[in-house]
C-alpha distance (Angstrom), angle and dihedral (degrees) to the residues before:
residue distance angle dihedral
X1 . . .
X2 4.00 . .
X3 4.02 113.3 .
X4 4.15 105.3 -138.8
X5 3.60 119.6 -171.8
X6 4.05 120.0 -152.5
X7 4.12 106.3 -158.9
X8 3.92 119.8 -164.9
X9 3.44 124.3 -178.0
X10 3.57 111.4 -142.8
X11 3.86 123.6 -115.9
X12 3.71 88.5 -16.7
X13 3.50 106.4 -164.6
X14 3.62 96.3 36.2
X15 3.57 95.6 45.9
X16 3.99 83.1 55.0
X17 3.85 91.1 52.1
X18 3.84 82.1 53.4
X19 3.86 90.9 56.3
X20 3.96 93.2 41.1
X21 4.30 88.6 47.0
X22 4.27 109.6 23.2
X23 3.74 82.4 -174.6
X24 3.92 91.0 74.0
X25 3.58 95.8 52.0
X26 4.04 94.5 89.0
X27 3.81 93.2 43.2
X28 3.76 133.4 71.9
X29 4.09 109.4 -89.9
X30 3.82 134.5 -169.0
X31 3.73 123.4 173.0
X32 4.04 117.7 -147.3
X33 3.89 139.6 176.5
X34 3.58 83.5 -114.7
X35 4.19 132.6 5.7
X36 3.94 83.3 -130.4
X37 3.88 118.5 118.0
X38 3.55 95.4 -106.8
X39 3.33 97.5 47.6
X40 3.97 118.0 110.4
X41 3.87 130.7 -122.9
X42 3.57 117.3 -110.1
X43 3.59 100.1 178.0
X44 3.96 135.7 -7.6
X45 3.90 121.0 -160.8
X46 3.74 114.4 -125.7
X47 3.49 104.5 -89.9
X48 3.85 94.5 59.8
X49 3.54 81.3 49.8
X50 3.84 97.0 66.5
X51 4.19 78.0 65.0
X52 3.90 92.2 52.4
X53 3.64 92.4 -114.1
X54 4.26 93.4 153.2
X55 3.97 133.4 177.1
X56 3.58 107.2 -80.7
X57 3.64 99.8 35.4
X58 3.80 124.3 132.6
X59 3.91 104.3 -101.5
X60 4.12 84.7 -132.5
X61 3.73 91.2 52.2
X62 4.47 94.3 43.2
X63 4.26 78.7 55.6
X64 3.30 97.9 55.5
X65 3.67 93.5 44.7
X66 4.14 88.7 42.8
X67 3.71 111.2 24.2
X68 3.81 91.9 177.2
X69 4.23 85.0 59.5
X70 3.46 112.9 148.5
X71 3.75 106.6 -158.4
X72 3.88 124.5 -169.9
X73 3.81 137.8 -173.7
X74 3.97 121.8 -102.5
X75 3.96 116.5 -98.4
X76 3.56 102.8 -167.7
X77 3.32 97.8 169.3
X78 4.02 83.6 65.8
X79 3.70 94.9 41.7
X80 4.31 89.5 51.0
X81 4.26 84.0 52.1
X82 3.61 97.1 53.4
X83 3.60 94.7 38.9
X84 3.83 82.8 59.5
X85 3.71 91.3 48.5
X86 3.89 91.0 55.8
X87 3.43 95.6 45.8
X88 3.79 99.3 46.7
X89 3.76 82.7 38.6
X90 3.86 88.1 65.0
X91 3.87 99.6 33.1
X92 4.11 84.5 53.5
X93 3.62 102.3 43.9
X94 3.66 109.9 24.2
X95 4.01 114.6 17.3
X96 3.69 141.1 -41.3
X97 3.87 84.6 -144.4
X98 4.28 89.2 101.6
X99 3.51 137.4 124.8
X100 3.75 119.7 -143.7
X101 3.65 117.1 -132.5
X102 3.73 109.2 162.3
X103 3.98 140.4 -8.0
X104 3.60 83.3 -95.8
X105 4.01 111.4 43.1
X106 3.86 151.0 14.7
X107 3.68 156.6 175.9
X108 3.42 126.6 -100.8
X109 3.96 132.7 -168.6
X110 3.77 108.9 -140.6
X111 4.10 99.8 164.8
X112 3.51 89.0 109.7
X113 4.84 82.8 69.2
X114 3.89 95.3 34.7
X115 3.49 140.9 75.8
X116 3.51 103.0 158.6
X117 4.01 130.3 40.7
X118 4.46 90.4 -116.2
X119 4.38 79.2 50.5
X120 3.78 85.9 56.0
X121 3.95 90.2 44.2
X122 3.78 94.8 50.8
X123 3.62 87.8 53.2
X124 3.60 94.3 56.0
X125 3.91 91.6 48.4
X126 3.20 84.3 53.3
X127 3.27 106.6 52.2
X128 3.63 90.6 40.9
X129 4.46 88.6 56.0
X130 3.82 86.6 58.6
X131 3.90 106.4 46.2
X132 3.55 88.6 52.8
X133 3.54 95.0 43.9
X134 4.06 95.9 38.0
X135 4.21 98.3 34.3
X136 3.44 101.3 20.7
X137 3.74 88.0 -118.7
X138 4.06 135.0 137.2
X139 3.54 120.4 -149.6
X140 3.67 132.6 168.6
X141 3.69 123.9 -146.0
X142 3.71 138.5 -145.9
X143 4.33 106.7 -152.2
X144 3.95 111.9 -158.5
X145 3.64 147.4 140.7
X146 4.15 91.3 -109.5
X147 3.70 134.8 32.6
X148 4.40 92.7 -104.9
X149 3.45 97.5 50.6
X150 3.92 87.7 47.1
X151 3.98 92.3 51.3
X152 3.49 96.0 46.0
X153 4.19 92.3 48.8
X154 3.58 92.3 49.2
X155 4.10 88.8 58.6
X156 3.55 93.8 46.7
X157 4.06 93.8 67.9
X158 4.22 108.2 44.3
X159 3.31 123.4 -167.4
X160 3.91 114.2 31.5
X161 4.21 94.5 -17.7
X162 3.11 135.0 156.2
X163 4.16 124.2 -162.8
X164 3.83 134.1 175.2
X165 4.04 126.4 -160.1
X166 3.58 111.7 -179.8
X167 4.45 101.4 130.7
X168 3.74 123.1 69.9
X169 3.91 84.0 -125.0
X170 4.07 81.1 53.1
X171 4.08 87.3 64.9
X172 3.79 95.6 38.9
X173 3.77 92.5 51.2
X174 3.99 97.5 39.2
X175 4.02 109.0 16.8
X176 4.21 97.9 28.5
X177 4.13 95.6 70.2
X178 3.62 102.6 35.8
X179 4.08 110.2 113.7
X180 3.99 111.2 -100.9
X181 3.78 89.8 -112.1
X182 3.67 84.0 66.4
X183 3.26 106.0 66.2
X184 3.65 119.9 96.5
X185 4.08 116.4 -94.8
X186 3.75 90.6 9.1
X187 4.08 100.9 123.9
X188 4.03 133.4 -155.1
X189 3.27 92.0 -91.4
X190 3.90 111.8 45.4
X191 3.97 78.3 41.8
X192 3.52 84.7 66.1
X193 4.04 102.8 47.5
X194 3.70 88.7 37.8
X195 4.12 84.4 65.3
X196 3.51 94.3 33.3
X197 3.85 86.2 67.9
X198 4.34 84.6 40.8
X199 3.91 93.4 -105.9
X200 3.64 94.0 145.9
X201 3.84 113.6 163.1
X202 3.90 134.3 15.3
X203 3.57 87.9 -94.0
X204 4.37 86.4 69.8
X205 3.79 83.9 44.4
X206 3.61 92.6 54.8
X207 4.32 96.2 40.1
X208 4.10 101.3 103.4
X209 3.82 94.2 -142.9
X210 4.04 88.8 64.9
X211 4.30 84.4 61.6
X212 4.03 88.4 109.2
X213 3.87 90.2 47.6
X214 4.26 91.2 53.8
X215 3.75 95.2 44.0
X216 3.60 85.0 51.1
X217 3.75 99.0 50.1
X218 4.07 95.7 30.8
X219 3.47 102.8 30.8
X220 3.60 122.1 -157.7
X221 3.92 87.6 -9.2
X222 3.90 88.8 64.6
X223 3.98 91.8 104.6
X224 3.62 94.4 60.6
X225 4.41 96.8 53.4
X226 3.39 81.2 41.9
X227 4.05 100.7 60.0
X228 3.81 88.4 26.5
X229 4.32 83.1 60.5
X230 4.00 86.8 49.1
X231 4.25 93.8 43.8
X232 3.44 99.0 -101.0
X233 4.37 115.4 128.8
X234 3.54 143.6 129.6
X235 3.54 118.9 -63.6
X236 4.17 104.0 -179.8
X237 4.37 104.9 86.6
X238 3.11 129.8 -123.2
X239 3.82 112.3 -107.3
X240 3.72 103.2 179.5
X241 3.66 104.4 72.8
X242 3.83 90.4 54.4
X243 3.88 95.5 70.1
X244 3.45 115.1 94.1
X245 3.66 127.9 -143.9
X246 3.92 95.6 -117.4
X247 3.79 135.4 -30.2
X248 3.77 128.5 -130.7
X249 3.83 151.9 173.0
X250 4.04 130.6 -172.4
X251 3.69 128.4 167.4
X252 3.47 128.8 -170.9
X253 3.81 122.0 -119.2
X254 4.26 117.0 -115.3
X255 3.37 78.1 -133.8
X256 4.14 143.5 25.5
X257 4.12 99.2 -107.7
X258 3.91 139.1 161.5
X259 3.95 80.9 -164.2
X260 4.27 96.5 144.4
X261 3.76 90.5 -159.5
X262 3.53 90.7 49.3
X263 3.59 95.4 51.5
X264 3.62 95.7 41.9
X265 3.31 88.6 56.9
X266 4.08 100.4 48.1
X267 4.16 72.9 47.4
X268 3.63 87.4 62.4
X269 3.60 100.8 39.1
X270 3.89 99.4 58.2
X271 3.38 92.8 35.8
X272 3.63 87.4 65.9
X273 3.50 96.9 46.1
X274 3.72 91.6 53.1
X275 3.46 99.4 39.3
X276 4.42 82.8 51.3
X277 4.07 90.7 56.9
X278 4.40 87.6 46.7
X279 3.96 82.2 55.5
X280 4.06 92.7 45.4
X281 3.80 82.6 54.1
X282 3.79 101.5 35.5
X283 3.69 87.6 -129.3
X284 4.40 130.5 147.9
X285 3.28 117.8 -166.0
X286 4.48 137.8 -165.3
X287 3.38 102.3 -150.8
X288 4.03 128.0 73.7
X289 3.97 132.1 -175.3
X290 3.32 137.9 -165.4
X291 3.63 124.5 -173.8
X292 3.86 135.4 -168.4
X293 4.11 132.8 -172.5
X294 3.48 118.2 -154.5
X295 4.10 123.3 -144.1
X296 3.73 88.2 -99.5
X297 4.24 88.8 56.5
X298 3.66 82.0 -115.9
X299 4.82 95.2 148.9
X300 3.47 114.1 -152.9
X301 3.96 111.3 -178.2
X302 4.32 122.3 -163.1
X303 3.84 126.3 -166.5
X304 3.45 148.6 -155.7
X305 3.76 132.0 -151.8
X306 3.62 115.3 -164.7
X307 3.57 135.5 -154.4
X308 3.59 98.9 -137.7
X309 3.92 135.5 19.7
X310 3.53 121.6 -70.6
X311 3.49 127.0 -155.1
X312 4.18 111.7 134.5
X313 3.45 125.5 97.7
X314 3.74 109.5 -126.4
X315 3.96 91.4 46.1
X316 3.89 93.7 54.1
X317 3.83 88.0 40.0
X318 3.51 91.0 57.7
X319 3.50 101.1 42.7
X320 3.71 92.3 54.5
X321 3.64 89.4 53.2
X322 3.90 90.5 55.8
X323 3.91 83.9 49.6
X324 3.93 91.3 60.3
X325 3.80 94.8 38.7
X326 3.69 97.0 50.5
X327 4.39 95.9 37.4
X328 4.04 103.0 24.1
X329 3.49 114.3 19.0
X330 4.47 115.3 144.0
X331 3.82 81.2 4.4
X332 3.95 107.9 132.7
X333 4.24 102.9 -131.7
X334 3.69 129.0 -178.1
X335 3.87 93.1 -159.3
X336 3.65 139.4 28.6
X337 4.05 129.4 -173.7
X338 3.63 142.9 173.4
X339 3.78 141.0 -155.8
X340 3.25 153.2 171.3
X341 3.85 133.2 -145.1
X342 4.33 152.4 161.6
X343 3.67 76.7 63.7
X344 3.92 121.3 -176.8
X345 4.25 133.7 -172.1
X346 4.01 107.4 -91.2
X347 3.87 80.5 -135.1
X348 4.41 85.3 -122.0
X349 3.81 118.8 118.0
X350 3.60 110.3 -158.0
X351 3.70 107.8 -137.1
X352 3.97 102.2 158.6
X353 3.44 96.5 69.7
X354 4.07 98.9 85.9
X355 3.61 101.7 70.4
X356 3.59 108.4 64.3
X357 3.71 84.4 52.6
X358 3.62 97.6 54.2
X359 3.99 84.6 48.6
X360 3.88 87.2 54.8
X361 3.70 96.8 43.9
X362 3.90 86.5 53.4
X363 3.56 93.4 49.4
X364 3.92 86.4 58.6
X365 3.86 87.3 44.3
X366 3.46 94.3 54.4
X367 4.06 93.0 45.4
X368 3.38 80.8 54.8
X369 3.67 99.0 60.2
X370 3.82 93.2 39.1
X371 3.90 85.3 63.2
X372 3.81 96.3 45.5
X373 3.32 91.3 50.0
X374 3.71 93.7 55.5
X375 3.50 97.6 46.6
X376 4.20 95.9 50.3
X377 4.39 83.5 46.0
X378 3.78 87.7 62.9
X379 3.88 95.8 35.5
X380 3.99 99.3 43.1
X381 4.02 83.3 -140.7
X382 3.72 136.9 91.5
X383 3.73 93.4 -121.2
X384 3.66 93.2 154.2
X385 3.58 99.0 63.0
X386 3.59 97.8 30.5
X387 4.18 81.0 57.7
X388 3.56 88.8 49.5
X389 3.50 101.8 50.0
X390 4.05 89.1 44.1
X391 4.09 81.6 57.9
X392 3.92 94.7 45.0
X393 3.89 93.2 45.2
């Protein structure tokens, strides 16, 4: 049995706002295209929630619902970073083995660290402990033996939840009632049909006398909502949609300088950066890039094919160096950036990387405990748990 992990972050862009603006994280948020009234919410943080403001909603109607709303333009350019930082965050401290699904979530293989289903739950606390402590970021996550069972648990607890299905009476408690609109890859309309004909839950989806009613509504797809109603799905991720098209780093200079040491060593700098997120992703690459901008913002851009795969520091390093040298050198730049692209899977999965971070999570665990249990010595009292379950009530 394989142990798949689905992680969500919650309220994505809002909780991001949150990050960028600590003051918003006691109020009631929305982010929108625009703050106009006809603009459209495109995520709400929880507390706005509690007043059914939603993604989707009409920015006039979230208002009247919430007249406290706070609403707040889109920064994608901050959203794209910290969706990097998650996803490195995972392929660096859990597993490369992932599958990208969004900006905002992901599956991730961790059979290679469990052998039992509570071994593949304690992973995902983990995990969980340190994003939030290391990003900043909630997630909740969905722990099962394929990929639908794993995004459907990881709904099921919002904000900061974690939910396991791995027992048939697992899907008939959890999966079985939930509304057919619910369940993942089922759209508006098939929603819609599926009720028309009075399939109302996953339970009706999963009944073998309504077969003629799904192949009817889903066509020749019909087998797969079936089996996914009864548990059965995919277990073997998707790799392709986690390779990006190229990756890059530039930084601008304090200063304008022809300085060689100074720009061998911004040379050196990005280069490690970028060469760190190829390693997150296990990925090699032909093509390299180096890029200047000159006082007058004039960007001039120089590449390099090569003939075989790159993918090691002080070869890429070098290389860029011999870019600059041969293109730039006594020019007087203002920026300088490097990249890599045609990029391609090494074909490695790291799978070592987990248990040195356990061992340092424990470490903090046990700290922990050595403090608690210094604090309810000199009080006589339990305070500490009493405080916690006063918080968790």
């Amino acid at each position: 049995m394989k142990y798949i992990l689905h992680i969500d972050l919650n309220a994505f862009f809002a909780s991001v706002e949150e990050l960028l603006n600590p003051k918003l994280k006691s109020k009631p948020l929305a982010v929108a295209g625009k703050t106009s009234r006809a603009s459209i919410v495109s995520s709400a943080n929880y507390i706005a929630r509690q007043f059914g403001v939603k993604a989707a909603m009409p920015i006039f109607k979230a208002k009247k619902l919430c007249h406290n709303l706070i609403v707040v333009n889109h920064h994608f350019h901050e959203y794209e970073k910290y969706s990097n930082l998650f996803i490195d965050f995972i392929c660096q401290k859990l597993t490369n083995n992932i599958e990208i699904m969004s900006i905002d979530e992901c599956f991730a293989d961790v059979t290679h660290l469990c052998k039992t289903p509570s071994e593949a739950i304690n992973v995902a606390k983990i995990i969980q402990r340190k994003l939030l402590r290391q990003i900043g970021l909630k997630c909740s996550i969905g722990v099962s033996y394929n990929k639908f069972l794993a995004k459907m648990a990881s709904d099921l607890r919002k904000p900061y939840g974690i939910t396991s299905i791995f027992s048939k009476k697992d899907i008939e408690q959890y999966i079985w009632p939930l509304p057919v609109e619910d369940m993942f890859l089922v759209g508006t309309a098939s929603s819609k049909k599926l009720k028309d004909y009075q399939i109302k839950t996953i339970r009706d989806i999963a009944n073998e006398k309504n077969v003629d009613i799904l192949k009817n509504v889903f066509q020749n797809q019909w087998e797969v909502y079936f089996l996914h109603a009864k548990g059965i799905g995919d277990d073997e991720l998707d790799h392709s949609h986690n390779i990006p098209k190229s990756l890059s780093n530039s930084e601008t200079f304090l200063t304008d300088t022809n300085n060689l040491d100074e720009i061998y060593l911004k040379i050196e700098e990005l280069t490690k950066l970028m060469v760190d997120r190829m390693n997150s992703y296990d990925l090699v690459g032909r093509r390299l890039s180096l890029s200047i901008k000159y006082p007058d913002f004039k960007v001039t851009t120089k590449n390099y094919s090569s003939p075989k795969l790159l993918s090691e520091y002080f070869e890429i390093v070098q290389i860029l160096k011999n870019l600059y040298v041969d293109n730039f050198q006594n020019a007087t730049i203002r920026l300088i950036g490097v990249g890599i692209s045609q990029l391609q899977f090494n074909k490695k999965l790291n799978t070592m990387i987990f248990d040195d971070y356990v061992e340092e999570d424990k470490i903090v665990e046990d700290q922990y405990q050595i403090i608690k249990k210094d604090i309810n010595d000199k009080f006589k009292l339990d305070i500490i748990d009493i405080a916690s379950k006063k918080l968790n009530s």
